[in-house]
Every structure is written in C-alpha cells, then in structure tokens.
C-alpha positions as CSV (number, residue, x, y, z in Angstrom):
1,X,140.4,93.0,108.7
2,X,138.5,95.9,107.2
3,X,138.8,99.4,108.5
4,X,135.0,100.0,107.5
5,X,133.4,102.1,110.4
6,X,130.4,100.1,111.4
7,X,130.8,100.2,115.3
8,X,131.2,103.0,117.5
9,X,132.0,102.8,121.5
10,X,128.4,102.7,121.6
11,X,127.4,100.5,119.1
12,X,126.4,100.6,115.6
13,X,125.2,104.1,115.1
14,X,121.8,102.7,112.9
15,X,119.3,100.5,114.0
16,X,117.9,97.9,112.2
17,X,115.5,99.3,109.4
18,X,112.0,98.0,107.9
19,X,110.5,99.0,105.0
20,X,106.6,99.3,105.3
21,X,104.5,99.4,102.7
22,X,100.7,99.7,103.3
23,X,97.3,100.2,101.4
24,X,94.7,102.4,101.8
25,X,90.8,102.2,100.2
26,X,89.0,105.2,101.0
27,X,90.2,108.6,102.9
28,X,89.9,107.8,106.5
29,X,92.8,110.2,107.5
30,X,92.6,112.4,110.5
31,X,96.4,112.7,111.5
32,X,96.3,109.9,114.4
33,X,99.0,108.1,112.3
34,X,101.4,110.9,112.3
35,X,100.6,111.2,115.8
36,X,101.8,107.5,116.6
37,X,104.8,108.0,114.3
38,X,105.7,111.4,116.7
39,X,105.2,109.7,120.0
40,X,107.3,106.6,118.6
41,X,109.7,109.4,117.7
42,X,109.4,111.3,120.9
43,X,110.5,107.9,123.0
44,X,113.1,106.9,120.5
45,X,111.5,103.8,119.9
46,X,111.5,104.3,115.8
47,X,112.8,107.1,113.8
48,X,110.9,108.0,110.4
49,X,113.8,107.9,108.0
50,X,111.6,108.4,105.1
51,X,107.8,108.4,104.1
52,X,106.3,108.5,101.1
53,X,102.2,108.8,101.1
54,X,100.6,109.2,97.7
55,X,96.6,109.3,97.6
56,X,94.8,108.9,94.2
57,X,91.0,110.6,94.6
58,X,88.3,109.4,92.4
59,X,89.3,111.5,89.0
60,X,92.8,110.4,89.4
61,X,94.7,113.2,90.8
62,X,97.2,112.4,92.9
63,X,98.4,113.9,96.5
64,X,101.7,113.7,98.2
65,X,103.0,113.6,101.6
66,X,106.8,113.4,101.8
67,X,108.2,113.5,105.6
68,X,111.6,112.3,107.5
69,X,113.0,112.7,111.4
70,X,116.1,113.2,109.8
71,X,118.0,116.2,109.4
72,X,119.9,117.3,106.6
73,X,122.9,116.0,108.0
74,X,121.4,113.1,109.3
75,X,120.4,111.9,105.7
76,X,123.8,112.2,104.7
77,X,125.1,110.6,107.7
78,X,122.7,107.6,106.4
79,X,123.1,107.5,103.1
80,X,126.7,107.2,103.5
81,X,126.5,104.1,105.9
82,X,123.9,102.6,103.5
83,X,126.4,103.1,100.6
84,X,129.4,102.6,102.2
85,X,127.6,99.0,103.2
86,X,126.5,98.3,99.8
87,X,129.9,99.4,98.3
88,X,131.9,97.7,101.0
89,X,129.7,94.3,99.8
90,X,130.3,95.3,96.1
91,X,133.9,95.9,96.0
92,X,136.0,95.4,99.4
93,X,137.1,99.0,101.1
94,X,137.3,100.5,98.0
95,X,133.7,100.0,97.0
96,X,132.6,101.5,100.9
97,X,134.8,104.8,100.1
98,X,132.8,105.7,96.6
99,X,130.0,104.1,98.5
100,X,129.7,106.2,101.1
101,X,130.6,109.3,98.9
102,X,127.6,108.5,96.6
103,X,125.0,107.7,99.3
104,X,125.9,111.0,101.0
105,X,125.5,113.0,97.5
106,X,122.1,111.1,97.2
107,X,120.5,111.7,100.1
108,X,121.4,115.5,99.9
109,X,117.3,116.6,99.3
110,X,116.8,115.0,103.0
111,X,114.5,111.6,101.3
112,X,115.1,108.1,100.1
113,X,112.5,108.3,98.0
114,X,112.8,110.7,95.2
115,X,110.3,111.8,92.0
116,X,110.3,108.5,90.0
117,X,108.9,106.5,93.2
118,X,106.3,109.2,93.3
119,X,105.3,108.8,89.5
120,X,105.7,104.9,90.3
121,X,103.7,104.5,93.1
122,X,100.6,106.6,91.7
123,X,101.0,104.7,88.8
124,X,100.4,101.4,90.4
125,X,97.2,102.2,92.8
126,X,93.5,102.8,91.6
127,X,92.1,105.4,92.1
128,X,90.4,106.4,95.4
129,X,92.9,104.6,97.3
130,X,96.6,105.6,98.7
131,X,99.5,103.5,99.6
132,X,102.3,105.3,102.0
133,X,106.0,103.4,101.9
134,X,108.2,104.4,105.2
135,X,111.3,103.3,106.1
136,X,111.7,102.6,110.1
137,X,114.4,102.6,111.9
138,X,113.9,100.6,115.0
139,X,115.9,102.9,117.7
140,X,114.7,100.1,120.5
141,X,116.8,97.5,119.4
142,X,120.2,99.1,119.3
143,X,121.1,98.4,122.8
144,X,119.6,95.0,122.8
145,X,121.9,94.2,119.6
146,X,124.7,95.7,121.2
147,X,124.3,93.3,124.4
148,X,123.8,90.4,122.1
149,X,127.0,92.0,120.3
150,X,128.9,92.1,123.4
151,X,128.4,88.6,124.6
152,X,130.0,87.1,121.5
153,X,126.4,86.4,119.8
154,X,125.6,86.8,116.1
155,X,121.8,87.0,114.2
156,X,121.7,83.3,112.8
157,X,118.3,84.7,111.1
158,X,115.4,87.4,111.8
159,X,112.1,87.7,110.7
160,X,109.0,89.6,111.5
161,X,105.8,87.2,112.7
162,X,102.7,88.5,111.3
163,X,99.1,88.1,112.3
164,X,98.8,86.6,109.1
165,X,101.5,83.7,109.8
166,X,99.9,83.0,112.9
167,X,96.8,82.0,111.2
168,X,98.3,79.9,108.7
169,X,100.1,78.1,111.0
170,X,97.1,77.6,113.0
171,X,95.4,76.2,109.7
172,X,98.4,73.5,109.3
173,X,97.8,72.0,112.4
174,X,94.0,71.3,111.8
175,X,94.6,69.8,108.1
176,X,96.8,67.0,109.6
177,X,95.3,63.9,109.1
C-alpha cells in the first residue's frame, strides 16, 4: 500500500479540476465575468487556480490578463499534489517524492500557465479576438466525493454534458428510420 498523501480526515484536500478553454470575437468585456468567478469564489463553489486571457486587437498587439485565488503557498501546495500524482503514476513512491518537489518548485510564480502559453496562445488566435484558458477547481463536489468515498463507492467514469450533446443526441433519434 502506498504511503502517498491523497486523503486527509476530511477528504482529499483538491477538488476535481476542469480546464476551460473559451473563444472570444470582438471586445465585449465589462468585468461581469470576473464578477461571476468572485461570487463562485466567495461561496466556495469553484476556486480560480489559474487564468490565462490573451486578447489580440485588430493590428495584432496582444493583451494579458493573468489571475489565480491561490496564494503563494497555495500554488505550491498544488503543484506538489499535481506532481506528486503524476510522479506517483510515473514511477511508484519514488516518482511522487521528486514529483511533488518539482511541482512545488514550478508553481513558485503563483500560475500554471507561464510565458510560452502566452506566446502560444496569441500565436494561435486572429486577430480581434481573445481566448482565456482557466483551470477550475470545483470546491462543491468535495464533500459529495467524500460521501460517495465513504460509502465504499468509486467513479466508474465522469463526464461533462454539454448543450451541444444534447442536441446531437436529439438529432439521432429523428434520423432513425
């Protein structure tokens, strides 16, 4: 059994995380999406570990908008579960020790996302648009995974249903024959 720290009396100390990626045409900003990220915040039903926002006017200069809920020490905190998971997958307890010693070092600045996702990003949207990438930790569903948890229950699968889905599913069912 493996003495990697992934529990504590109160359950898993991170929620389960999304990465969000969304498009932009046009500049239609007037802070009401910060807003909704601070009230999520403010009723701990997500926490902003990172967001990246890079907007690309019409001559091609490029705006950024870096932001996190985390503290300094928060980062750390989660960069070392994130690499002590990944190292714990790549190499047993030995791999979650350097792991969690290397996620911890790389999320020293505070962000996920560092210079080359900035250059990356701005390199891959036209201009007069802006794409923002966040990662969301979903604070909600930590006591609800730790119920499921406690009752002997594992995830068999998860996914997110989109509006999208819903639609396509709705066009199977009238092409039947």
């Amino acid at each position: 059994m493996s003495s990697l720290p992934t529990h504590t009396d109160e359950g898993l100390t991170l929620g389960p995380v999304q990465m969000l990626i969304v498009g932009f045409t046009g500049d239609n900003f007037d802070g009401s999406i910060m807003k909704e990220l601070d009230r999520l915040k403010e009723h701990d039903i997500v926490r902003l570990i990172d967001l990246l926002f890079v907007k690309k006017n019409d001559d091609g200069e490029i705006e950024v908008v870096q932001r996190s809920d985390l503290g300094e020490d928060e980062a750390q905190e989660f960069g070392a579960i994130i690499g002590a998971l990944v190292g714990f997958g790549a190499d047993g307890e030995e791999g979650a020790e350097y792991g969690a010693l290397a996620g911890a070092a790389e999320l020293q600045d505070g962000h996920v996302f560092d210079d080359d996702a900035v250059w990356y990003l701005g390199d891959a949207i036209p201009d007069g648009t802006a794409a923002a990438v966040a990662l969301l930790e979903h604070r909600w569903a930590i006591p609800l995974r730790d119920k499921i948890a406690q009752a002997g229950g594992l995830t068999l699968s998860d996914a997110w249903v989109h509006v999208a889905d819903l639609v396509a599913v709705g066009a199977l069912a009238s092409a039947k024959p």
